[in-house]
N, CA, C and O atoms as a DFTB+ gen file, in Angstrom:
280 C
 N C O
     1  1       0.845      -1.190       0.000
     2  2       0.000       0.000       0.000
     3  2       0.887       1.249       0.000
     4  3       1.919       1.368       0.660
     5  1       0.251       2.353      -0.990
     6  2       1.050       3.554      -0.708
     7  2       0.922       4.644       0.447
     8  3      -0.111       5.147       0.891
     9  1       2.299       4.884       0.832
    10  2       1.735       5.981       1.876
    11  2       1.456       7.459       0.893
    12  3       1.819       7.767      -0.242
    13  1       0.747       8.071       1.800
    14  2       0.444       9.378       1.293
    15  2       1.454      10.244       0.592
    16  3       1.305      10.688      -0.547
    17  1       2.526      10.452       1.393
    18  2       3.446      10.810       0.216
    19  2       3.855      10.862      -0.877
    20  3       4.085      11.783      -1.660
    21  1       4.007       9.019      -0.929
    22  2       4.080       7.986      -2.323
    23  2       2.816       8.463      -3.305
    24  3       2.766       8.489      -4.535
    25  1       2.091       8.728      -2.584
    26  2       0.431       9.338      -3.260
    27  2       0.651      10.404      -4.229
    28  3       0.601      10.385      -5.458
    29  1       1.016      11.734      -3.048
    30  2       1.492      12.923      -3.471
    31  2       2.267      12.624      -5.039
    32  3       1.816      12.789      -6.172
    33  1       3.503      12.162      -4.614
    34  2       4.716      12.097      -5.183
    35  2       4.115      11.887      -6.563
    36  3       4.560      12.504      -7.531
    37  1       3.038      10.965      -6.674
    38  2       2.837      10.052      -7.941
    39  2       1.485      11.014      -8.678
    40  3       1.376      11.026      -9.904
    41  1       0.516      11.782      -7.804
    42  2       0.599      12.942      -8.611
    43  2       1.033      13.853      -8.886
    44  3       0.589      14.277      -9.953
    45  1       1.956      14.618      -8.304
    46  2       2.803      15.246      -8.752
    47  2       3.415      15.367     -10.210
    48  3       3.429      16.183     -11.131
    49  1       3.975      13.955      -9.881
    50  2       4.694      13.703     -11.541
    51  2       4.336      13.697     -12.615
    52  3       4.956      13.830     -13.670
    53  1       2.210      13.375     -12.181
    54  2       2.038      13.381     -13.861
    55  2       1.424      14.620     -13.631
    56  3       0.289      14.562     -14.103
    57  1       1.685      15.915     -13.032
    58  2       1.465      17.148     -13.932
    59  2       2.288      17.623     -14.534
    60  3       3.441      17.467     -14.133
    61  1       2.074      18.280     -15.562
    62  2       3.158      19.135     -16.283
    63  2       4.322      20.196     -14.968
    64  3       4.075      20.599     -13.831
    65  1       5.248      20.286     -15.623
    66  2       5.913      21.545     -14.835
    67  2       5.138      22.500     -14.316
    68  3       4.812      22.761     -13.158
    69  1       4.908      22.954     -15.290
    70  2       4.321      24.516     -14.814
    71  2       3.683      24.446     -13.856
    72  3       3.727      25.330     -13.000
    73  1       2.527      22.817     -13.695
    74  2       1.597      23.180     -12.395
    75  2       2.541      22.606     -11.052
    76  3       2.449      22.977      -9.881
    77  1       3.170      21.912     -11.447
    78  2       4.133      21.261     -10.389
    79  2       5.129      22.318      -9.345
    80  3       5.441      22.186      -8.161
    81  1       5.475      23.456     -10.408
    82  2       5.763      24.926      -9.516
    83  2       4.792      25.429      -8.940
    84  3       5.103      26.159      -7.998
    85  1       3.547      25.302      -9.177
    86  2       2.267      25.838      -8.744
    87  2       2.262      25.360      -7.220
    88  3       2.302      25.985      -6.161
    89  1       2.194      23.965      -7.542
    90  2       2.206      23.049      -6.144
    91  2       3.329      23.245      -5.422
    92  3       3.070      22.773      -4.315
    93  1       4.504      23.702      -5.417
    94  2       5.574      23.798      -4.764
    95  2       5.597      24.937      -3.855
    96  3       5.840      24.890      -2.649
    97  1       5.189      26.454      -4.888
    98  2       4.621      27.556      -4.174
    99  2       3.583      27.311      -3.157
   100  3       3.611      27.863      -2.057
   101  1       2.526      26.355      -3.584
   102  2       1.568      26.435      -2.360
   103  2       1.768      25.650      -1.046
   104  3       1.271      25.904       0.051
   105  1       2.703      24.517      -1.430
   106  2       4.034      24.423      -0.452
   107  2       4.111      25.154       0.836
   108  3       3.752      25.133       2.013
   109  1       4.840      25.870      -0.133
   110  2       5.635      26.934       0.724
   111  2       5.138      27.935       1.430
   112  3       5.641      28.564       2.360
   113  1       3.737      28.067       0.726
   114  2       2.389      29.057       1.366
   115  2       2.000      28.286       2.765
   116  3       2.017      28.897       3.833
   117  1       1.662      26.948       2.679
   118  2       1.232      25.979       3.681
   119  2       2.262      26.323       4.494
   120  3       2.014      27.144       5.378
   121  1       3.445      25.853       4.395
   122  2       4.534      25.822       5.544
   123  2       4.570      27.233       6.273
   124  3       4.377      27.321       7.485
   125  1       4.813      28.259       5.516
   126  2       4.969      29.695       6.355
   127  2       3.463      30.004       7.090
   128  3       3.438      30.599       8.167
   129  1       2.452      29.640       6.552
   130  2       1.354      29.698       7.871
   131  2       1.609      28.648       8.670
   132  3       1.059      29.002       9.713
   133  1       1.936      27.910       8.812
   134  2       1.606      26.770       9.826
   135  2       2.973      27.300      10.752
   136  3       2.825      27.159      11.966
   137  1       4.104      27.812      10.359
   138  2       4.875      28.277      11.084
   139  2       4.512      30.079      11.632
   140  3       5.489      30.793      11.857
   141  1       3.655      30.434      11.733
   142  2       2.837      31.907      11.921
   143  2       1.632      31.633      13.153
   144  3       0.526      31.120      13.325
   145  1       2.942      32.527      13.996
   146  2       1.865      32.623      15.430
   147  2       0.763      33.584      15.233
   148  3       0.867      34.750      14.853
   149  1      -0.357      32.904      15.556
   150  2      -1.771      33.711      16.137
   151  2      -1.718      34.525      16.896
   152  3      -0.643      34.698      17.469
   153  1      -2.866      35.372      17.220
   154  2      -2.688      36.565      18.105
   155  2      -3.440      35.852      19.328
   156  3      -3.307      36.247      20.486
   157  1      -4.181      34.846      18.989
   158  2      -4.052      33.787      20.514
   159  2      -3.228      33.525      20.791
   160  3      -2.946      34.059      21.864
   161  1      -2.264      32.710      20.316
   162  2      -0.968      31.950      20.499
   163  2       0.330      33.089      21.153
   164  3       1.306      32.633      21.748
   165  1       0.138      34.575      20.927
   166  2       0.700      35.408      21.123
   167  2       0.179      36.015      22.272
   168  3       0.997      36.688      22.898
   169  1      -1.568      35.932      22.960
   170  2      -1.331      36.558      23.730
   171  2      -1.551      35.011      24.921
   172  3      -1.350      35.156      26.127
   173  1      -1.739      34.394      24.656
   174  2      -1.660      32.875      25.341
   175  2      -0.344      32.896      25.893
   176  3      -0.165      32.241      26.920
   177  1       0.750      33.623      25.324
   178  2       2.246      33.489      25.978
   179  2       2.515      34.853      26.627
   180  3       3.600      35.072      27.166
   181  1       1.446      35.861      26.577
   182  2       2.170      37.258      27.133
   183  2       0.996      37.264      27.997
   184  3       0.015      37.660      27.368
   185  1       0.720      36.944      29.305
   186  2      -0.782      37.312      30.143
   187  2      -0.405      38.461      30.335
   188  3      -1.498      39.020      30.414
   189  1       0.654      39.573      30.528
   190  2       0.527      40.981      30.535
   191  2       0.093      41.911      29.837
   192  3      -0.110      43.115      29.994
   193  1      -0.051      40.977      28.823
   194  2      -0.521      42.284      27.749
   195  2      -2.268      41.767      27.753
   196  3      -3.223      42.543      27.787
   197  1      -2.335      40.365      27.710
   198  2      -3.982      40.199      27.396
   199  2      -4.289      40.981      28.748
   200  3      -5.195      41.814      28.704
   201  1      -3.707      40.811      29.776
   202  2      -5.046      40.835      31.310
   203  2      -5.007      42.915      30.806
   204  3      -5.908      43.665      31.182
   205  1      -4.022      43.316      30.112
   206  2      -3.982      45.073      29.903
   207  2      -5.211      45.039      29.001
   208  3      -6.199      45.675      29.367
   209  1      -5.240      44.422      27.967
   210  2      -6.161      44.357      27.150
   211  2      -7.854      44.294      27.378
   212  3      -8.796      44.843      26.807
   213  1      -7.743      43.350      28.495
   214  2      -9.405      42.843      29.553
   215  2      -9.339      43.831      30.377
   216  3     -10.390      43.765      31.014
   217  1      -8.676      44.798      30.789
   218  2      -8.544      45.907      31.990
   219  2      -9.047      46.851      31.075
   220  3     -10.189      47.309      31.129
   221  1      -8.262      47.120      30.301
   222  2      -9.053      48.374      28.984
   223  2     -10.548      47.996      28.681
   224  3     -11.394      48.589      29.351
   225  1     -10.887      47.268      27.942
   226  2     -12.255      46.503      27.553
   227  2     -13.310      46.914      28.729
   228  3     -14.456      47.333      28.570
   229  1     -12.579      46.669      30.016
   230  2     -13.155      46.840      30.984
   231  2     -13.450      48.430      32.060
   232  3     -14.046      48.681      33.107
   233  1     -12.745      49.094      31.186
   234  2     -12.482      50.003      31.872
   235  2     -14.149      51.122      31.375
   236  3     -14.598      50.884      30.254
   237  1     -14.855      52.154      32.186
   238  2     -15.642      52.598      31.861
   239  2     -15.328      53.768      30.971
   240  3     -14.147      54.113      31.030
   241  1     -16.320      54.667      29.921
   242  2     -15.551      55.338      29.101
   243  2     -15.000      56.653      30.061
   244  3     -13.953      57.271      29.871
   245  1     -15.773      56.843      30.893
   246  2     -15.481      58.225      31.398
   247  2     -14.136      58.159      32.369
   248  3     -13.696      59.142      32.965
   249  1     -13.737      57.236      32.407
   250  2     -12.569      56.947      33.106
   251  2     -11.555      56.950      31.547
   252  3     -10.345      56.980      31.771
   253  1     -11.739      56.937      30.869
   254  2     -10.430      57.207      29.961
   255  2     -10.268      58.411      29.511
   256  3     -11.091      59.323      29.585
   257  1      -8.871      58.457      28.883
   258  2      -8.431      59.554      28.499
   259  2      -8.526      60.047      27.613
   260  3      -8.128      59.240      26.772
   261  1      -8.958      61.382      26.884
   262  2      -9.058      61.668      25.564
   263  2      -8.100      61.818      24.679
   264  3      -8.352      61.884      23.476
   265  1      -6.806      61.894      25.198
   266  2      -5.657      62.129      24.338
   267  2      -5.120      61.171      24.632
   268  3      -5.800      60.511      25.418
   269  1      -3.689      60.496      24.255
   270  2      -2.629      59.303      24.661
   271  2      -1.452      60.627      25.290
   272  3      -1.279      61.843      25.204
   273  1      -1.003      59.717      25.777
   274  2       0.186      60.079      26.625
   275  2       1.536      60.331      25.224
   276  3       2.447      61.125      24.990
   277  1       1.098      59.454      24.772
   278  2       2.443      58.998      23.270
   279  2       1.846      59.789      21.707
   280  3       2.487      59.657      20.665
């Protein structure tokens, strides 16, 4: 039995080039998202910035400021 790869591999080959770069690019599209942290995953590792974030959210309007400091 083939593994999936062997699968891949064997369509692969019978496309022409041109689409076979096609598939290589989308590759490479797959890999760089799957290596791309979320802004869960980002604030899942910083609780200082989410619990700032739920403090703001939370905060009433008349308690904020109209201008920034920055």
């Amino acid at each position: 039995m083939n593994t999936l790869q062997e699968k891949i591999n064997q369509e692969l080959d019978s496309l022409p080039l041109s689409s076979q770069k096609e598939v290589f690019d989308f590759v490479l599209f797959l890999k760089k998202k799957a290596n791309t942290e979320t802004d869960q995953d980002f604030l899942s590792k910083n609780a200082g910035i989410k619990q700032a974030i739920i403090d703001g959210l939370n905060t009433p309007l008349d308690e904020c400021l109209e201008q920034l400091d920055w």
